[in-house]
Each structure stands twice: as C-alpha cells, then as structure tokens.
N, C-alpha and C positions, 0 to 999 in steps of 0.2 A: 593523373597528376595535374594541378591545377599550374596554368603558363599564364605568368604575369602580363599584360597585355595595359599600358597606363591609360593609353586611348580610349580602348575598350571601357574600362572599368573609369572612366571619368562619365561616358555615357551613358554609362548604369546607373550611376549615382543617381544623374539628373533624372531619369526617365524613371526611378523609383521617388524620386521625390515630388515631380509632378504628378504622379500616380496617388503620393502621400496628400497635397493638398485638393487634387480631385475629390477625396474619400471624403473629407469634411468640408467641402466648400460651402455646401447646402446650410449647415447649419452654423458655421464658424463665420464671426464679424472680421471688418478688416483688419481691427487691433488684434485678436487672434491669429489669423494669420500671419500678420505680421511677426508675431509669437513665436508659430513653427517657423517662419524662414529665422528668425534670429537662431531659435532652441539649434536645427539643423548647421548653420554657419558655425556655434561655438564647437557643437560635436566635431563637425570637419576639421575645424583648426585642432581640439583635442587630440584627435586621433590618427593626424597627419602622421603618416610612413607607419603606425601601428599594422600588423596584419594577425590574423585569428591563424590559429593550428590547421585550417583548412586551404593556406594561401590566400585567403581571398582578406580584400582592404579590413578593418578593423569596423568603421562605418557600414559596412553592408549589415552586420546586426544591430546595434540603436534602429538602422531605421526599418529592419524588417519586424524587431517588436514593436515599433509606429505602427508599423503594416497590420500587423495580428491583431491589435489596439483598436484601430481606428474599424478594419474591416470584418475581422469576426466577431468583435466584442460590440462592434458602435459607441464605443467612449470618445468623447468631446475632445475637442484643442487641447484644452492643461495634460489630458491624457499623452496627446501625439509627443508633446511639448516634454514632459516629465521620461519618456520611453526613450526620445532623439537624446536626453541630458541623462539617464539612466547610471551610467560609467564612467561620467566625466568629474564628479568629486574622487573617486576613488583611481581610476588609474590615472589621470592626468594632475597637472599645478593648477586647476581649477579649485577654488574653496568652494565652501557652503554661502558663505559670504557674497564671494562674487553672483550666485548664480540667484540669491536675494538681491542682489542690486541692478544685475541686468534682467530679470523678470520679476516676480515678489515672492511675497513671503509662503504663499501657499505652494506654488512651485515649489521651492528653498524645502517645504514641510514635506512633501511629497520623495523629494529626490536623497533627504534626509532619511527616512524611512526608507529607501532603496537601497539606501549605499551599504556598501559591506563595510562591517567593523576593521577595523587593523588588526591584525595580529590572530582574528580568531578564524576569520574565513579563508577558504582555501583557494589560494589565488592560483595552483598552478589547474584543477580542476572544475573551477566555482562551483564546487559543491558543498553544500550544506550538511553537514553535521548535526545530531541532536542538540547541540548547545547553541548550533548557530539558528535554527529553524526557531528554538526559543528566542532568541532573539530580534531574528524577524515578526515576530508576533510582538513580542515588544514594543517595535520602534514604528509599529504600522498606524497607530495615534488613531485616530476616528476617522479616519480618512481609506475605505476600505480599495480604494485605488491602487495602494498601495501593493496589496494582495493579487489583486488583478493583474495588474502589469508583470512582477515578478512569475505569475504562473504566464503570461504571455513570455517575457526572460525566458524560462524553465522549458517552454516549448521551443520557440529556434534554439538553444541548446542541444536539446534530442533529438530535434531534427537534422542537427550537424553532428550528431556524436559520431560517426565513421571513423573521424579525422583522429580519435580517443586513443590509447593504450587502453589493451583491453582489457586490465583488472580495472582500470581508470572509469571504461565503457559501463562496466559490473556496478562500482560503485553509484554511479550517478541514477542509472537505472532503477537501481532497486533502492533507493532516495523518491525517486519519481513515481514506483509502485506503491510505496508502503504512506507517503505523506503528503505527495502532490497530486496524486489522482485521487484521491476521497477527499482534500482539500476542494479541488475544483466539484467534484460529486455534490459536496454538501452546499455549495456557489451557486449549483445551478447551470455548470457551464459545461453540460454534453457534450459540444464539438470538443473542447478541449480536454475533456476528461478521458473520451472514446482515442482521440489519436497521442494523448501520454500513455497510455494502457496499453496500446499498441507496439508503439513505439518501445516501450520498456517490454515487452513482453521477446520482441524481435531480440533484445542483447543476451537475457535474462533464461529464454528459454528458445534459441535460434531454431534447432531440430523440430518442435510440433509446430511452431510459427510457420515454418514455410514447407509441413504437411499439411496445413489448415488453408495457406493461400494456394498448393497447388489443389486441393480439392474443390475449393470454389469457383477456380480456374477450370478447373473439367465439367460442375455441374453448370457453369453457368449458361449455357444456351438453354439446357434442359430447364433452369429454374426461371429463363426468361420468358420462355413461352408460355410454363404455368402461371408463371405472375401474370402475364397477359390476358390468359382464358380469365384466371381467377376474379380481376378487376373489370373487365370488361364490362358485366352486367350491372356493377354498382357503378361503373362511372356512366354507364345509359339512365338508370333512375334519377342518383341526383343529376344530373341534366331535364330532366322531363322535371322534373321537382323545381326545375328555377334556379338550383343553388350555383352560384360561383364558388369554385372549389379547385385544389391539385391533389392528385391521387399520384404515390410514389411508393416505391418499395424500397425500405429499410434492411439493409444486412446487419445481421448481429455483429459482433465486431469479432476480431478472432480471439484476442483475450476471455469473452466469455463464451465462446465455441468451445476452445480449449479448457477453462471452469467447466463445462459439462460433462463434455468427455470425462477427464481425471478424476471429478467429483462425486459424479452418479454412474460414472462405467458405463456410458451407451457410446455407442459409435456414429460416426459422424454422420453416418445414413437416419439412422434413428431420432436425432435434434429435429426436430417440428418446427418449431421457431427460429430456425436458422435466418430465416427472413420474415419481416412483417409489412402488412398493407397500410401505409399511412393516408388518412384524408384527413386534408388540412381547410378547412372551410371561412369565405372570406366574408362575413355577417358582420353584422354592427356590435358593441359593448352590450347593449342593452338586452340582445333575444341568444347570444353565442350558448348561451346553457341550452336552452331550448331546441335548438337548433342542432347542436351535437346529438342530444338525447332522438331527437329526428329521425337523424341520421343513422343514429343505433338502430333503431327500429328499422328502418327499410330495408340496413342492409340483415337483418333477422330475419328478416321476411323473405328475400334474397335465397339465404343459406340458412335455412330452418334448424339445423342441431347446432347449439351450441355449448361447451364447456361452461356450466356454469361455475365454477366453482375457480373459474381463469377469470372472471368479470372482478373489472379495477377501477372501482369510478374515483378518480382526482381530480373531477370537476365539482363534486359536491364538497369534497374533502381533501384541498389541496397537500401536499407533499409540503414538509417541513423549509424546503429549499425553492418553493412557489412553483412548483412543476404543477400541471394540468390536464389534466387527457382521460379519455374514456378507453379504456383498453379490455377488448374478449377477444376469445379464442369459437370461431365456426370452422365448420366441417366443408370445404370444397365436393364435389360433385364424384370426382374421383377415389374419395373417402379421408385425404389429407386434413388433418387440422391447420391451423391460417389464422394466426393473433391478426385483428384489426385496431387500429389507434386511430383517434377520433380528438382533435384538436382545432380550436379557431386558429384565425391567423396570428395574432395577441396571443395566444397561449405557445402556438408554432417557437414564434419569436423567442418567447419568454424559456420555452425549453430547450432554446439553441445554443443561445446569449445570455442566457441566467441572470443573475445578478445585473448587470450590463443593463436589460431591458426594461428591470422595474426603473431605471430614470426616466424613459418613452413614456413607459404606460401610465406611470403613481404620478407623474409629475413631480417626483422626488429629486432633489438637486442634486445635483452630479457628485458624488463623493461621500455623499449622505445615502441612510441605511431606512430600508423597510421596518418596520415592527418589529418580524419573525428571528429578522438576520439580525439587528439589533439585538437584541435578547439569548441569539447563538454567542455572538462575541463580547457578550457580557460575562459568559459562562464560562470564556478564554480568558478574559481578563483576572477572573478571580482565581486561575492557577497559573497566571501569572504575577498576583499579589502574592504568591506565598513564595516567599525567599528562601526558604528553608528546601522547596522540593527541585532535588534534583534533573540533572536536564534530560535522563532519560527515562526518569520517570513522567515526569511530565511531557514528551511525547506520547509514552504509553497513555495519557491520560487523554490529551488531548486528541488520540485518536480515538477515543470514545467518545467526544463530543461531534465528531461528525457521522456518528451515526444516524443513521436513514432512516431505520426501519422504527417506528414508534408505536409507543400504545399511548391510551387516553385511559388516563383511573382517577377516583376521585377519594375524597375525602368522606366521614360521614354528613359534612354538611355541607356538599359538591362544590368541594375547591376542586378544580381539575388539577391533575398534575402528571407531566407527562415526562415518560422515559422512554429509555430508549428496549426493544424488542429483548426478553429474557430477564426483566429486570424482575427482583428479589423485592419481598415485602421489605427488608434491612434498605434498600435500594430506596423503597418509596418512604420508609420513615427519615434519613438522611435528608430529600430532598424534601420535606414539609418541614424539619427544623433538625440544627447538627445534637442537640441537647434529646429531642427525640429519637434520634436513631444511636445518642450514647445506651441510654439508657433502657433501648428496646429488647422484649422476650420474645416478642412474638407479634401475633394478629387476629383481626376476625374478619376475613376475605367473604365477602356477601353473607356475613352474619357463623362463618363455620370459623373455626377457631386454626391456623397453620403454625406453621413453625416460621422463623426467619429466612429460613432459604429456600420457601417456596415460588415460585415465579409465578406471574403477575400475569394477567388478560387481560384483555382489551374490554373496556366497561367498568371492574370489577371496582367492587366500593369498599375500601382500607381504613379498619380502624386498630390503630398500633396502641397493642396491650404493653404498657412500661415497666419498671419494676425501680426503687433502690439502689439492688444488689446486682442489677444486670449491667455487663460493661461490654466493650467488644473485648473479640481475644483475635490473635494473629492472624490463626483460620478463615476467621470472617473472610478476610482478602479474596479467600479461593472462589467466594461465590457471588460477591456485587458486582455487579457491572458499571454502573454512574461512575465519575469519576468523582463527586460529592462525597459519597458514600467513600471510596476509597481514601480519600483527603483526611476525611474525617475524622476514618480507622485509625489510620497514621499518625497523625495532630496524638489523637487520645494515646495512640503506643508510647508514642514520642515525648509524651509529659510524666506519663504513668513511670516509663523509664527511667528519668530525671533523676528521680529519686532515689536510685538504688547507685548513683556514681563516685560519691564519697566511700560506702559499703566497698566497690568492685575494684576502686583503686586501691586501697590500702589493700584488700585480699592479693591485687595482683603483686602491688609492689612485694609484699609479705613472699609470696609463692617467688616471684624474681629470687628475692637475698637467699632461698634458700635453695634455688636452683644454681646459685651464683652468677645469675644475667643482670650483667646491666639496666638499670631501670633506666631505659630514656627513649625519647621519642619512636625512633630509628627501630629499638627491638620492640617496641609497642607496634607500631605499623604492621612489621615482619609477621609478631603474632596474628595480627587483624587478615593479615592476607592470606596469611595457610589456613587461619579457619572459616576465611571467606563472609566475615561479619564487616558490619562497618565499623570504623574504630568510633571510641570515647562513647558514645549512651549505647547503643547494643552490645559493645564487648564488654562495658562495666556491669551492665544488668545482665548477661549472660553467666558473670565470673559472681556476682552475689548472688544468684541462685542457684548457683551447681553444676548451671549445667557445662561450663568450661573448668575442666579440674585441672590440679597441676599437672596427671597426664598428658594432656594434651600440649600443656606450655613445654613438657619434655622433649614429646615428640617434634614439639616445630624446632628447638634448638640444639638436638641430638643429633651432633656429629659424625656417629658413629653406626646411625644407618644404614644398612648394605643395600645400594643398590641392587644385589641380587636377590631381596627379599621376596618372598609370594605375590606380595599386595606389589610391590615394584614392578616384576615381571609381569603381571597381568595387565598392568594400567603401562607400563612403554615399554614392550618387550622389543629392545630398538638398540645398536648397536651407537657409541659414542664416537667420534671422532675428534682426532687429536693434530696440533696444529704441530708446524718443525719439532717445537721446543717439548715435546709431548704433554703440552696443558689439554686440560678437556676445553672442547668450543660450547660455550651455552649456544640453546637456540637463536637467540637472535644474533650470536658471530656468524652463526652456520646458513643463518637466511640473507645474512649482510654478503657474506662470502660470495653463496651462490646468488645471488642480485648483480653484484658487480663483474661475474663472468656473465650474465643473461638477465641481464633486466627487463626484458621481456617476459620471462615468468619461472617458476621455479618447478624441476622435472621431477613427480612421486616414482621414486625405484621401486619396482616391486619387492627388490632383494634386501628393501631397510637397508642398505649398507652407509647411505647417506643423509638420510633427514628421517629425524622422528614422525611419523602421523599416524592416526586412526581413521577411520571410512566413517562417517555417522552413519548412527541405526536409523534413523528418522525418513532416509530419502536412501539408504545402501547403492550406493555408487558403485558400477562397475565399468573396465575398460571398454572405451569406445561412447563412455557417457561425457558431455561436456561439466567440467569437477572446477571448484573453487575452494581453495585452503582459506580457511580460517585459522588465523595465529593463537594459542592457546595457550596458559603458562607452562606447562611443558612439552608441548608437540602441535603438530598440526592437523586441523581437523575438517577431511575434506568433506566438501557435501556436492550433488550435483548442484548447478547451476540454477536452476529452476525451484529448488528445494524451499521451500516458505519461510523458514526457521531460516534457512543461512540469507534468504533474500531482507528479512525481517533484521538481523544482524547487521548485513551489509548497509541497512540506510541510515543504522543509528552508528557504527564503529568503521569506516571506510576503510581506515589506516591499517585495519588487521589484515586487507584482504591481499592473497597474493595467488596469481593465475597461476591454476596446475594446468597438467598435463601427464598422461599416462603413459609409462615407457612400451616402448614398442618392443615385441615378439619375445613378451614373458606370457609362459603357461600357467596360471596360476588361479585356483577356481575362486569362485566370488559366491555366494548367497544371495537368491533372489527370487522372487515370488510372483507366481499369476493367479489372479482371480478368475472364475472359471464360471460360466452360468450361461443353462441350456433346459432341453426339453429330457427329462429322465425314459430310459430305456434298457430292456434289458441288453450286457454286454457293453456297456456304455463305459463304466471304468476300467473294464479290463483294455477296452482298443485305448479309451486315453491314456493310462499310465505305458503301454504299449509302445504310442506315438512317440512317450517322451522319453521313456529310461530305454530302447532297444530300437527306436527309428532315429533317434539323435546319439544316442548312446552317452546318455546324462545322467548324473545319477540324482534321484528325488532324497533330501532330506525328510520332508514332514508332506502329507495330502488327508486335507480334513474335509469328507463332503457332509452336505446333508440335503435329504430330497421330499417334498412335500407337496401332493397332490399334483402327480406328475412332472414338476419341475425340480429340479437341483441345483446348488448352488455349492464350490468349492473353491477351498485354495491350496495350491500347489507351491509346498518350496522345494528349490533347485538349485546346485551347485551347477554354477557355467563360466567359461572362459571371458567373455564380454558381453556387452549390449548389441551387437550383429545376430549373432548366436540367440540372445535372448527373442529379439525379434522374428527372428525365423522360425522357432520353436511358437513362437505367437500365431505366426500365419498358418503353421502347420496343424495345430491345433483348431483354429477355426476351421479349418477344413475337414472337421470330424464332422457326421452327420449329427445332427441334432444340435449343435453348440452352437448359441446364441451372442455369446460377447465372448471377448477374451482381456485381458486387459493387466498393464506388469503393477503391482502393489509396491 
C-alpha cells in the first residue's frame, strides 16, 4: 500500500527532474532548456493534488514518459517538453491555445496529436479502443513523435498496471499485444517492443509467464557458465584481431519462449535459442559491413559446423523497419547449437532505439521520417482517407501493414514491388494498380501460368493475365493478405452492391406489408441484426437476390417461438431467471445485477442456474484455468485468458469484457486434449492408454496415433475434472518411457 509522505515525494520530483535535464543537457541549448523547466512548472501546477490509481502524485508519470523519451528512445528537448505537457490539455483548464502561446506552434502540434478526444476515449482506463487507435493515427500529422511518445505513454501505463481492476488489467493488456507491440515492432523499437510483450504477456497469460521466469531462474548459473565457456575464445580472437568490441548474451524474452513452446510443442529444455551471443563492434561508417563480415568469419573458424540454413544477413539487406545484423546459428564444443548476432555500434543503436536513432545517424531532423518509414505511413494514411471503412476493420487492416516479414517480386519489366510474406498473385495485381487487380484471372509466375490465389516467392516475376468479364467475388477476402487488395475487394463489392438497393427495398417493404411489420427504421435494424448483415447495401442486395427470403424476415419477427425448440436448446440450454415481479431478466439485467453485488467479476455456476454461457471450442477452458467472459447477444462466452481469438477481441471490444471465475467443488468433467510424441515401441499404447484411463482413472473420449519410421505421433482426448488434474496426467505421462513431449491442445 502506497503512504503518502509530501516531503518525500516533493524530493522525488526534484531529483527526477534533475535526472530529466542531465539526460539532454549535452545536446539541448539554453532556450531549450529553458523549455523543459517551463513544460515541467505548467505540468506541476496542472496536476497539483491530482494522484494516479497507484497513490503516487499525478506528475510522477508526464515526467517518467520524459524519462523513457529522453533515455531509451534519445528524442530531443520538444520531445521531453511535449511528454512533461502530454495530459495537460485533456485533464486540466489548460487549452491548446495556451500551450501555443507559452511555447509554439510545433509543440501546440505535437501535444494536439496526443491528446485524447472528448467523449471517445476511455478516461477511466486510457485505453484505446479500435475507433480510438484510428484516431490516433489520424491526428499524429507528419510529425511521427507523436507515435513515439504515446508508445513511451503506453509503456509506464503497463508498467503500472497492478494498480488496475482485473478485467480493466485484461483489457489494456491484450490492446498492448494485439496493436502496440507490432506497432513498436514495425518502429524499430526492441526495448520497447520486448518489455510491452512481456509485460502484457504477465496479465494475459499469468500461469506460463512465471513458469518461464522460474525456469530461467533455475537454469541460470548452468546457462552462465556456458555463455562464458562459449564466448571466451571469440572474445580472445577479436582481441588479438585489434577489434574494439562488447560481447553480451541476449535472453529471448519470455513471450517468445512461451510462442515456442505452445507453437511447435517442444519443451523448454529443447529451445536452443533460448539465449544468443551478441558482438556489437565499435568501427567506423565506412569499413562496419566489412568488418561484421570479419567477424563472421573468425568466429566460423572458431566453431566450424554451422546451420546454414539459420544464416540472416540484414546487413546486405536491411529489415523493412532499418534493423541490421548478421545473424547464424554454430555448434558449441559440447554439441549445443548457439545463434551469434553480429552488429556495429550504429547498427547496435539503431536496433535498440529504432526509429529514435535514424535522427543520430541520417541526420534527419527530428520529427522527420526516413524514406522506408515514410512510404510505411503513407500506406496508413491511405486507410485512413477512406471514410467509409469502418474502425475495426481498419485495425484489421492496418495490422497488416506492419508486417515484417517481406518478399521482393517484380514486374515483367522489373518494377519491384514488395509484400508482405504469403501474399497472392490477386495481392500483387492490387498493388501494381486497383483497376488490375479488378479485373484479374489470373498470372504467369516465372513465365507458368497460376491461378489467383497462388502465393508468391521471393524473386518471382508476375505478369497478371486480365480479362473483361473477371471481377472479384466476396471469397476473394479469404485469401489476400495486403490490405490494398482487401480495400479494393470491398470499394468494388460496395459499388457493385449499390445497385441492387432500390430492387431490395421495395422487395422488403413488399415482404414487411405482408408479413404485417411495420416498415421503419427500428424493425429494419432488428432485421439487419438477427441476420448479422450490415443494414441498407448488404441487406438490400441480399433481399434482391434471394438470398434473404421472407422466411427469414418471419423468423426474426415470430413471436411465438418456443424457447424450448431443438435449435434453442442446443445453442442456450440455460435456465432463465426471473425478477420479484416474475419478468424474464435479459442478459444484460442479469450481468448489471450481478456487477453490482460483485463488481469485481462475475462467478460461471457450473449448475447454469444463474447466468447463460458457453466454454469456447477454440482454447476449451477448464476449472482451474484463468477464464474471461466475453458478452455475446445471448450468453456469455468464456475463453481462457491467453486464448488469441479472445485476446484479439479484447483489444478491439474492451467493454464486452467481464472477469470470470470458476465455482469451487463442482464435479463436473470438461473435454480436453494432449498431444503426445515419442519414440515407437512395442507395448507402447497399451501402458499409455493404461496410464491414463486405469492410473488416473479418466475416461478417454477419442486417441488417434500414427507411427512412422520408428517414431509416433498422437492425440488424446479426455474428459477431466480441472486443469490440476490435467497437468498431472501430463507429468505422468511424460514419465512413460520412450515419450518425448507431452503438451495440452
């Protein structure tokens, strides 16, 4: 619990503030300075008697995003000055105005682009919502500072999230997985990408987070010593070679420890790359290529086998986001494999501080953009010129533009044009012109002829066969990845549509008078919502071609449907509850109800007797797993906590989310699956199925193996009590001889 202490906490101030103009003193003039102490004075008066949900003053965050600004990022005075003024249009009587007249207009631009909209942004959790994330991209103007700082904002945020209500925690979290770490990814900004990934990984999925930190916590002597042997002899060469250089060991971060695990099913013993060897080499601009390349060499020479097929040169061929580095995999002495990274100091820098250090190295003026980046947020801008697409769709979209992973294809008369990894011939006609990729059939990929949704390699040379009579159809959607290509789909659905809305209104009004509904807005909605279309050009070109009949229009207005029907019971076989006056409570009385006896989260009965829900298929949750409800229109729909699909939900719909929890000492079996993969022997299935239905005494629904050339590979489904149970039947199983992983699906 945090104890007020005013003394204390005035001496904080100061001695972060001094701390503040140490970090820029070198570079920042007096009028600058003079700058941050003014920016700092108005914040203080701002946020006099304000304090954060953590107890601590209001001003300890303005100037700890300075701090994050100035020291991991190295951005300039306007920077400190803009982070200290960050919150002072929006929660104080400070204008825009003022803070143009007591600094100027770039500032004013800068803190403009920061501030939160009225009405849209979520003051009680600053969190960002899909329509508000569009809108910060909006108001960030050319000035990519803007960007910067807000992910500096976003990190003391999560750094403070403890202080949170824990659906509150959930929410902001998987916001930070799903838009702010591939945001900073595509930036360039490592540090801050590796500790939001983290950070959000800790709320998101608490249970393997801190099995991942006590494991590294056990190996670490053992993995210090190897790092030592391992380095030893290369940091003896380059020495004798002359080079000024640091040589350090990199731990993978535990978010993608965990990606490993979960992904490819190996165990934590089995990650190779759990650590890497970094030499950061301190050469001039002019020889750093050469000099890396050097340094490859020796250390080959060094450690003779290497992976070649792990070799990553981004020093010939830098990363879309200016990243840099020579990255292989050699074999240590003991037979261990051992990535090495191989980077100048300039390149060090530039994969630390991303974005941040091309101002040092380009001599690019501060707020101003590279080429590369330039050209990325061009590609934001233009889905943000289209008014028409909605705000989560255009998330979805615009998380396709920071994709990483790229290829290079070209043209038949070598335009290059570059996508992103997996992308469709349909993909690459879109993005050479939207008029070619309407009217594309097809291709001739290095002169062979494909279809449209063949994917695309790296080299390959595209020449798109058109036609007339070829248009996109909705499908398309399933297979482009560009967000061009998908824009484009939609634009042409969207017009093609148009046409059929004079047709689809009269049919419906027609089907209305004879169903005897009111034709107006209110049951037009109604409709649009039970058949899950969007109203006015999809439901009118829906209803003029057929495919919405007046059955349907029946069904949404038929009264006199039985809740006990088939299709009812299967989809909420859920008990109603009824208030004094015996009215049925809709879902949302019954989640307002229990809110306000426990608004700390809401209890899943295993006995239905109180709240509708279903377990999703996607991630089948059982007791003993950390579980999040999602609000659904008629029940709620839990998924564990880690789940991708509900994490992927939670960053774009916060509002749905409400914290479960599983009642205690209900028997009640659940569905749930292990993957199973070992060396084949005979007697091998009989002791496992053994282990599980007559040493646990469990009973197996479904076990499908298959074994090939000595090895086998199977999965097991099982009905069990909780996630304790599940785990234990994991450990016991791995203690079969011959079985190599075990892992729950």
């Amino acid at each position: 619990m945090y104890i007020i202490d005013e003394e204390l906490e005035r001496k904080e101030i100061l001695k972060r503030y001094k701390h503040l103009i140490q970090l820029i003193s070198k570079s920042a003039s007096r009028e600058e300075k003079r700058q941050v102490r003014r920016a700092f004075t108005v914040a203080q008066k701002a946020h006099s008697g304000v304090r954060r949900k953590t107890g601590e003053p209001y001003i300890y965050h303005p100037m700890e995003v300075a701090r994050i600004a100035a020291e991991d990022l190295g951005l300039g005075p306007t920077a400190v000055v803009c982070a200290l003024l960050h919150d002072v249009v929006e929660d104080t009587e400070f204008t825009l105005d003022d803070i143009r007249t007591i600094f100027d207009d770039r500032v004013a631009q800068i803190i403009d682009g920061l501030t939160k909209i009225e009405g849209v942004f979520d003051y009680a959790t600053n969190s960002i919502q899909a329509e508000n994330f569009k809108k910060l991209l909006t108001t960030m103007g050319d000035d990519v500072r803007v960007i910067l700082l807000k992910l500096c904002d976003r990190l003391h945020n999560m750094r403070t999230l403890e202080s949170m209500r824990e659906d509150k925690q959930l929410k902001i979290a998987s916001e930070t997985q799903m838009l702010y770490v591939p945001l900073a990814h595509r930036l360039g900004l490592y540090q801050i990408k590796s500790e939001l990934e983290d950070l959000a990984t800790q709320y998101i999925n608490p249970q393997g987070y801190q099995e991942i930190i006590e494991k590294l916590k056990d190996s670490e002597e053992v993995r210090n010593k190897f790092i030592k042997e391992f380095a030893e002899p290369i940091k003896r060469e380059l020495t004798n070679k002359g080079y000024s250089y640091t040589c350090t060991a990199r731990v993978k971060t535990i978010t993608s420890i965990l990606g490993k695990i979960e992904n490819k099913g190996v165990l934590f013993d089995e990650i190779y790359d759990i650590f890497a060897i970094r030499v950061v080499l301190n050469v001039p601009f002019e020889i750093e290529k050469e000099s890396c390349f050097a340094a490859y060499s020796l250390i080959n020479t060094i450690y003779g086998e290497q992976k070649h097929d792990r070799l990553r040169d981004w020093i010939s061929k830098p990363k879309t986001n200016g990243y840099e580095a020579l990255h292989f995999t050699v074999q240590a002495n003991n037979g261990r494999w051992v990535e090495v990274q191989i980077r100048s100091q300039r390149m060090d820098e530039i994969a630390e501080k991303g974005l941040a250090a091309h101002y040092k190295y380009k001599e690019v003026k501060e707020g101003q953009l590279d080429e590369k980046l330039d050209n990325w947020l061009g590609k934001v801008r233009e889905l943000l010129d289209n008014q028409s697409e909605n705000a989560i769709d255009f998330v979805n979209d615009f998380k396709l533009n920071l994709v990483i992973d790229e290829i290079t294809t070209f043209t038949p008369k070598g335009k290059i044009i570059i996508l992103p990894k997996g992308s469709t011939v349909l993909d690459f006609a879109f993005n050479v012109h939207t008029q070619l990729g309407i009217n594309c059939m097809g291709a001739k990929v290095n002169y062979k002829v494909v279809t449209l949704k063949h994917k695309l390699k790296p080299s390959d040379q595209v020449e798109i066969i058109t036609s007339k009579i070829a248009y996109p159809k909705e499908e398309y959607l399933t297979f482009v990845k560009t967000s061009r290509a998908i824009q484009g789909i939609k634009n042409y659905l969207r017009d093609y549509r148009k046409g059929f809305y004079e047709e689809g209104l009269k049919k419906l009004e027609k089907m209305y008078a004879e169903l005897d509904i009111v034709f107006n807005t209110e049951n037009i909605e109604r409709l649009s919502k039970y058949l899950g279309v969007q109203p006015q050009i999809d439901l009118y070109y829906k209803i003029a071609t057929d495919v919405i009949t007046i059955d349907d229009i029946r069904l949404c207005f038929d009264k006199r449907k039985s809740k006990n029907s088939t299709w009812m019971f299967l989809r909420n076989p859920f008990l109603i509850r009824r208030d004094r006056d015996g009215d049925k409570l809709t879902l949302k009385e019954e989640i307002k109800k229990q809110i306000e006896n426990n608004p700390e989260q809401v209890v899943i009965r295993q006995n239905m007797e109180n709240l509708k829900y279903i377990t999703a298929t996607c991630c089948r949750p059982v007791p003993g797993d950390d579980i999040i409800g999602l609000i659904r229109e008629s029940s709620i729909e839990v998924h564990r906590t880690s789940c991708i699909k509900a994490v992927d939900e939670m960053s774009k719909f916060g509002h749905r989310i409400i914290k479960a929890k599983w009642r205690e000492n209900e028997k009640i079996t659940f569905l749930a699956g292990i993957r199973v993969k070992g060396i084949d022997r005979k007697g091998l299935l009989q002791e496992l199925t053994g282990v599980v239905s007559e040493g646990w005494n469990i009973n197996i629904r479904g076990l499908a193996m298959e074994s090939s050339e000595g090895l086998f590979e199977g999965t097991i489904m099982v009905y069990i009590y909780d996630a304790a149970q599940l785990n234990k039947l994991i450990k016991n199983v791995e203690g079969i001889d011959g079985i190599q992983s075990v892992r729950r699906i």
